[in-house]
C-alpha positions in Angstrom: -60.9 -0.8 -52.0 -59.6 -3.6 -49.8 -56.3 -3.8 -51.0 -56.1 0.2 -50.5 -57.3 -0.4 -46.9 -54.1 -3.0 -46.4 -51.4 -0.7 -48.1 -52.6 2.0 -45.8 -52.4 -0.4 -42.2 -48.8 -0.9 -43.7 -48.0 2.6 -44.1 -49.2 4.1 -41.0 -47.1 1.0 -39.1 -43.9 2.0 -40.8 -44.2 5.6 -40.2 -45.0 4.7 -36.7 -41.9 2.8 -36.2 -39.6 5.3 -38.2 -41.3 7.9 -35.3 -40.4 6.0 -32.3 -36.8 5.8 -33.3 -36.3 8.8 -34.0 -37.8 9.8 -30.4 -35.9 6.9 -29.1 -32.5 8.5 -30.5 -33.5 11.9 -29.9 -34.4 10.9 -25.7 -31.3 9.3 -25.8 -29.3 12.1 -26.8 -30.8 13.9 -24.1 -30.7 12.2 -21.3 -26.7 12.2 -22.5 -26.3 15.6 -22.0 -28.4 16.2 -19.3 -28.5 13.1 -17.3 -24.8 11.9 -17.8 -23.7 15.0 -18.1 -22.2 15.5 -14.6 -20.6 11.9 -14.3 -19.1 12.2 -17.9 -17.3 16.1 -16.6 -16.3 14.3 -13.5 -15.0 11.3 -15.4 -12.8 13.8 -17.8 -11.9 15.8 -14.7 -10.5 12.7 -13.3 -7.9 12.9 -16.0 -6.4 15.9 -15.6 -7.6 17.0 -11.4 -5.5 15.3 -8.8 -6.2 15.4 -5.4 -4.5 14.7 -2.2 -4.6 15.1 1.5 -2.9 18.4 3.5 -1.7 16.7 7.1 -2.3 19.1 9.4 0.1 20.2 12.3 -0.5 17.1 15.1 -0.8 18.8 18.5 1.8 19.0 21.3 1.6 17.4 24.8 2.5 19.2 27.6 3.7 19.1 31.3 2.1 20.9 34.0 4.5 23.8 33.3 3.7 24.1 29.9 7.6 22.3 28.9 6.8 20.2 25.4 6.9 16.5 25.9 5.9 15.7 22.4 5.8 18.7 19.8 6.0 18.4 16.2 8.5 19.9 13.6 7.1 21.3 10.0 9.7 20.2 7.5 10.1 21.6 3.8 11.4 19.4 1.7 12.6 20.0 -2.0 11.8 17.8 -5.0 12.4 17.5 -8.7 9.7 17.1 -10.8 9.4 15.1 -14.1 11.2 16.7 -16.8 13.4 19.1 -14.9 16.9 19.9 -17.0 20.2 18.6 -16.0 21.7 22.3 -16.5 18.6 23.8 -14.6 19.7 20.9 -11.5 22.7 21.9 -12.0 22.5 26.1 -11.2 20.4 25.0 -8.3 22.9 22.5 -6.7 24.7 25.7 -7.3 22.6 27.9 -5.1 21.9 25.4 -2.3 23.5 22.3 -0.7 21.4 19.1 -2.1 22.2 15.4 -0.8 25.6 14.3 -1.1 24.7 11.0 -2.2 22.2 12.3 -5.2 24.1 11.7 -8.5 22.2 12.8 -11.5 23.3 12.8 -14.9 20.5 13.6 -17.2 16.8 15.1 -17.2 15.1 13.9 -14.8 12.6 11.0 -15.5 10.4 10.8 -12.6 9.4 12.7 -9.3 12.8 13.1 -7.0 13.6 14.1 -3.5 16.5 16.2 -3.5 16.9 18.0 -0.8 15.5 17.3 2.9 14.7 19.6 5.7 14.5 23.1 3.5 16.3 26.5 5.7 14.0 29.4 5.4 17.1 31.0 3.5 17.0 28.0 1.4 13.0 28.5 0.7 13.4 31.9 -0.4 16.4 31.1 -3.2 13.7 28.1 -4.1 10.4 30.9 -4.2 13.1 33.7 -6.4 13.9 31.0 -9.2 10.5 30.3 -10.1 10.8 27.2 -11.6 7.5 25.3 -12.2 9.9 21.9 -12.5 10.4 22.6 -8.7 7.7 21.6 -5.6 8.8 22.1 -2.0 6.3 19.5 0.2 5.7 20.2 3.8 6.5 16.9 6.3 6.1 16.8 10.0 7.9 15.0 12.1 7.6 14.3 16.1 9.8 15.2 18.8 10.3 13.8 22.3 12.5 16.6 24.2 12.7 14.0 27.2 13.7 11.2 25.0 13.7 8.0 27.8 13.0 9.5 30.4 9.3 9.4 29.4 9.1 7.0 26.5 6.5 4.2 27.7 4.1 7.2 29.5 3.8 9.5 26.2 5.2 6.7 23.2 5.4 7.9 19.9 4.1 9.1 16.6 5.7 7.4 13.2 4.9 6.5 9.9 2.2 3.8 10.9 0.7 6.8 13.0 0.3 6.7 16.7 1.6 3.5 18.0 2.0 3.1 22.0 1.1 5.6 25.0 -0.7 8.6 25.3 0.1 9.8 21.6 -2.1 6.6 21.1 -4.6 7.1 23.4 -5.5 10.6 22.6 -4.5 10.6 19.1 -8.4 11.5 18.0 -7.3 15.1 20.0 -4.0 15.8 18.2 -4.5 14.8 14.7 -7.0 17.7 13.5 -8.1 17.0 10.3 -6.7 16.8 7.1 -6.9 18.9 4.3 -7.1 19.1 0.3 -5.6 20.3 -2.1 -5.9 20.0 -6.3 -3.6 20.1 -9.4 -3.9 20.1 -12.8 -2.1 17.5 -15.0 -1.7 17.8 -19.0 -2.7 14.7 -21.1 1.0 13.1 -20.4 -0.1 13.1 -16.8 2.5 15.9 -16.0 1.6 18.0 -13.5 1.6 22.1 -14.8 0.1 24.1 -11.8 0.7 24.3 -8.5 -1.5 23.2 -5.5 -5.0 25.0 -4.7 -5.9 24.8 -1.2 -9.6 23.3 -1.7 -10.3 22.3 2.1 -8.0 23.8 5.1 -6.7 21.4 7.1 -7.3 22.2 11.1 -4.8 22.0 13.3 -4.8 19.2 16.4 -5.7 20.4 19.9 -2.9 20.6 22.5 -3.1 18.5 25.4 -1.6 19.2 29.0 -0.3 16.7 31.6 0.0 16.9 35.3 2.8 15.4 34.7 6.0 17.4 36.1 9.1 17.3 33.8 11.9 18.0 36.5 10.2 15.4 38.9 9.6 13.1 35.7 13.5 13.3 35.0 15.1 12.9 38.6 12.2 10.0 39.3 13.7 8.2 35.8 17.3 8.6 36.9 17.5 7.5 40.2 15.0 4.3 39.0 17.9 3.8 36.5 20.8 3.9 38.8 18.6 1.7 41.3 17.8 -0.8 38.9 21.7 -1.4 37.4 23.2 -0.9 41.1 21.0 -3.8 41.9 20.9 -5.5 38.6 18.0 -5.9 38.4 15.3 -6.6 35.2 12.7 -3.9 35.3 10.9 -1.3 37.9 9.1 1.7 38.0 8.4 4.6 40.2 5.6 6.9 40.4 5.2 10.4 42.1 1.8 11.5 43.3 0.5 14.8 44.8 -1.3 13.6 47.7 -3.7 16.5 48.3 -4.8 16.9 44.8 -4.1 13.3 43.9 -2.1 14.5 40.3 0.2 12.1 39.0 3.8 14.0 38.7 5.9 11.5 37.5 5.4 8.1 36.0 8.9 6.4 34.9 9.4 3.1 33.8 12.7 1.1 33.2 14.1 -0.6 30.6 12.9 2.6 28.1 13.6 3.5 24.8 14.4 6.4 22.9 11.4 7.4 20.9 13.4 9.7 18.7 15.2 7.1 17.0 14.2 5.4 14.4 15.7 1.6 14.8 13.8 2.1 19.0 12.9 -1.2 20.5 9.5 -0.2 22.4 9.5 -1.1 25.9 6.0 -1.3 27.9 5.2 1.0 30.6 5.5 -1.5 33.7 4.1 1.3 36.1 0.4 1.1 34.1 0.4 -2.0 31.8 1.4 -5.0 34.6 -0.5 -6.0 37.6 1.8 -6.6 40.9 1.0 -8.6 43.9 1.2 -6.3 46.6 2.9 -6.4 50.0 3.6 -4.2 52.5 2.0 -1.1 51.0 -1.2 -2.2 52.1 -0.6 -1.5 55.7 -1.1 2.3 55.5 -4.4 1.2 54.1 -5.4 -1.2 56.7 -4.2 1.9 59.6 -6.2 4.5 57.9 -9.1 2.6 58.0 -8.5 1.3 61.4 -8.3 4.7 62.6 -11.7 6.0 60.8 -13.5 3.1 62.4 -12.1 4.2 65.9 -10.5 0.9 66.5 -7.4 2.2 68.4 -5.5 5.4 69.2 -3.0 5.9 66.8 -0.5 7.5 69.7 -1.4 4.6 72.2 1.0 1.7 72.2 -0.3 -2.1 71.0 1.6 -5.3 72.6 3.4 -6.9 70.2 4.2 -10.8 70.6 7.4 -12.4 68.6 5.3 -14.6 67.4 1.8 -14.7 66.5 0.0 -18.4 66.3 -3.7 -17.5 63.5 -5.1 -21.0 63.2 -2.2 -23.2 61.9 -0.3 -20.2 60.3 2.7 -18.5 62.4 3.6 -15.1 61.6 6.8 -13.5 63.2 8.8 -10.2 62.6 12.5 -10.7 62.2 13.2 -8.5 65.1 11.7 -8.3 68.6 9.5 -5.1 69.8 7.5 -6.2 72.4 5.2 -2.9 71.7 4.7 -0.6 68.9 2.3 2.6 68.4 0.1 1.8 65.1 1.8 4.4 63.6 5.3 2.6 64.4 3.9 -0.7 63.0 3.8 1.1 60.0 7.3 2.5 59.9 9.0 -1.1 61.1 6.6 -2.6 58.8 5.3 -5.2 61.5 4.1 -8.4 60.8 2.6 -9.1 64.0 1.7 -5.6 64.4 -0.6 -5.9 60.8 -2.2 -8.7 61.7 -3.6 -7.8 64.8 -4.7 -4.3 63.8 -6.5 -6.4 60.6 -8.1 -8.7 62.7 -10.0 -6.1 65.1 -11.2 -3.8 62.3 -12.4 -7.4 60.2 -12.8 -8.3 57.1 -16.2 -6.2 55.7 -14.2 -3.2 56.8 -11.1 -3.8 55.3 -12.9 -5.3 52.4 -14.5 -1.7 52.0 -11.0 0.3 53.1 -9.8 -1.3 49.5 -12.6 -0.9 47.2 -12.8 3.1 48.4 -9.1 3.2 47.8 -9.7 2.2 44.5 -8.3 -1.2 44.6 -10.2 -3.5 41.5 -11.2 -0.8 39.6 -10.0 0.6 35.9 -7.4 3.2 36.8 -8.7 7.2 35.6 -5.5 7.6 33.3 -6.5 6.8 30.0 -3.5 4.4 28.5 -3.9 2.3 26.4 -4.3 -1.9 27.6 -4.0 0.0 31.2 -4.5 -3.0 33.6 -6.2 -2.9 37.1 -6.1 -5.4 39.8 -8.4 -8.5 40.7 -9.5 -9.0 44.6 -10.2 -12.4 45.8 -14.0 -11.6 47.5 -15.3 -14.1 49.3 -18.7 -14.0 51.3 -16.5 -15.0 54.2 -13.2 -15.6 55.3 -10.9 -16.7 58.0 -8.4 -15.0 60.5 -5.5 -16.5 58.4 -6.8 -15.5 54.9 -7.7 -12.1 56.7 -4.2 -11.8 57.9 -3.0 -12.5 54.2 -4.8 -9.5 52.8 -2.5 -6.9 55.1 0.4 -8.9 53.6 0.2 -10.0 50.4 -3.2 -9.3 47.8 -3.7 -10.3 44.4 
C-alpha cells in the first residue's frame, strides 16, 4: 500500500507540471494576440506605410499699405519615380520642356527630379497621362519684392529656416503647422499609391508692418548715394511718425539681396549697434527745459564765446552773442546746451532721458536688438553734466 501511495505522489506531480505548461503556452499565445497585437500591426505597417510632413504655406509680411515685403511662392515640381520607362520619359519630354541638362538613357533607377517650377498648363498634361511612375511635389519658396532695400529689417527664409530679422523673430506666426500625409510601398519598398492627406497642414498667419514701402525705398536710396558720395563704411536712417510714434522706414547700408542665393548677410546697424550720441540730445534737453518752465522758448539767452565749467572750456566755432533756445537748437550751440543743462540740472535731465526711453529694450521685436547704457551716478558735476547734452554713452 505504501509503494501505491508513492506512485500516486508521482503521478499527480507530473500531471501537474504537464498542466502548467500547457496553461503557460496557451497564456502566452494569448497575450500574443491580444497584448502584442497592436505593436506587432504597427510594426508590419511600418513596412509598407510611409509618412511625411505637408509644409504649409509660410505667411506674408506686409507694409502699412498692404504691398508684400516677404510672400511666398507654391512651386510644383515634377519627378520620376523608381522604375519609370525610358520610352514612357521619352513621350513626356515630348509633351513638356524638362531640364536641359538631364540625360537619361535607361529606366530609371531611383527617385529623380526632372522638371522644376511645374506651369499650370504643364500640370494638367502631367494629371491627363496618368502615370503612377510620375509625382508632382509642392515647394515654396520666399520672395523679397524690395530686395536691399529692406534686407537687414525683414531678412530671410532658406533652407536652414528663418535665419536673420523679422522672418526670425516672428517666425512662430508665419510657419502654421505642418501636415501629413501617407503612402503605401510594396515589399520592394516601391511606392504604388499616391499621397492621403492624414493631417491638413494650416496655413501661417500674415503679419503687417508700419513700415511704409515708398518711404522705405527713397530712405534706402538716398542713405546709399550718401554713404558712396562720402565713402563712407556703413549708416543708417530711420523715418518715424511723430504723432503716432510708427516706425516708417528703417534702412540700413551695406545690404544684401535676400533673393539670391550666394547673399552675404549684412546686420541691421539702425537696431543691432549701439551709437554714442551727440547733438541729438539737445532737443531732449529743450523739451524738458521747457516742461520744467526754466526759460521762454521765444526769449533770447546770452551766449558767451567761450564758456569756462570747472577746468573744461567749451566754445562754438562761430560767435552769436545771443540765441532763442529754440535757435540753440538749430545752430546746434555748444555754449547754448550747456547752459540750458545746467539750470534744469542733472535729476531733471536724468529723468528727461529715462522718459524718452533712453536705457531701455527698444518695443520692436528683432532679434539681438541692442539698447543703450547710461552712466547714473548719485551725483555729478557741472562738467560731467555738460557732457551729457553733448556726448552720452
Amino acid at each position: 500500500m505504501k509503494k501505491i501511495s508513492i506512485i500516486n505522489w508521482r503521478f499527480i506531480l507530473v500531471c501537474s507540471f504537464f498542466s502548467l505548461s500547457i496553461f503557460a503556452i496557451a497564456y502566452k499565445i494569448i497575450s500574443l494576440q491580444i497584448d502584442d497585437s497592436i505593436f506587432l500591426k504597427n510594426e508590419g505597417k511600418k513596412k509598407y506605410i510611409k509618412y511625411r510632413n505637408i509644409n504649409p504655406v509660410r505667411g506674408t509680411i506686409y507694409d502699412r499699405n498692404n504691398f508684400p515685403l516677404a510672400v511666398s511662392i507654391i512651386n510644383y515640381d515634377l519627378y520620376a519615380l523608381k522604375g519609370l520607362e525610358l520610352a514612357k520619359f521619352i513621350s513626356i519630354k515630348d509633351l513638356i520642356s524638362l531640364d536641359e541638362d538631364l540625360n537619361i538613357n535607361e529606366s530609371f533607377s531611383k527617385k529623380t527630379l526632372i522638371k522644376k517650377g511645374l506651369s499650370r498648363n504643364e500640370q494638367l498634361i502631367i494629371e491627363t497621362l496618368k502615370n503612377n511612375k510620375l509625382e508632382v511635389e509642392v515647394r515654396h519658396s520666399r520672395h523679397y519684392p524690395l530686395g536691399d532695400q529692406i534686407a537687414p529689417l525683414v531678412g530671410f527664409y532658406g533652407k536652414d529656416r528663418a535665419q536673420e530679422g523679422l522672418e526670425k523673430s516672428y517666425d512662430s506666426v508665419l510657419s502654421g503647422k505642418n501636415g501629413k500625409e501617407k503612402f503605401y510601398k510594396n515589399a520592394k519598398q516601391k511606392i504604388i499609391s499616391k499621397p492621403i492627406e492624414v493631417d491638413k497642414a494650416i496655413q501661417g498667419r500674415d503679419i503687417v508692418l508700419t513700415i511704409d514701402s515708398t518711404i522705405q525705398f527713397y530712405a534706402y536710396k538716398f542713405l546709399a548715394e550718401a554713404i558712396k558720395e562720402n565713402k563712407a563704411k556703413a549708416g543708417t536712417a530711420l523715418v518715424f511718425d511723430n504723432m503716432s510714434g510708427e516706425v516708417l522706414a528703417v534702412a540700413s547700408y551695406p545690404s544684401y539681396n535676400p533673393n539670391d542665393p550666394s547673399r552675404v548677410i549684412q546686420k541691421n546697424r539702425a537696431l543691432i549697434d549701439a551709437y554714442e550720441l551727440g547733438s541729438v540730445l539737445k532737443p531732449i534737453l529743450l523739451s524738458s527745459a521747457i516742461d520744467n518752465n526754466i526759460f521762454d522758448p521765444d526769449i533770447p539767452i546770452e551766449i558767451p564765446r567761450r564758456l569756462k565749467i570747472n577746468d573744461k572750456i567749451i566754445s562754438d566755432y562761430k560767435s552769436y552773442e545771443e540765441l532763442t533756445p529754440k535757435q540753440v537748437i538749430a545752430y546746434s550751440s555748444q555754449v547754448g546746451a550747456s547752459k540750458i543743462a545746467i539750470m534744469l540740472g542733472y535729476e531733471k535731465l536724468k529723468d528727461a532721458y529715462y522718459n524718452f526711453g533712453f536705457g531701455k529694450p527698444i518695443s520692436i521685436n528683432f532679434p539681438s536688438s541692442a539698447f543703450g547704457l547710461m552712466n547714473i551716478k548719485d551725483k555729478i558735476s557741472d562738467k560731467e553734466l555738460v557732457s551729457w547734452v553733448m556726448v552720452t554713452a
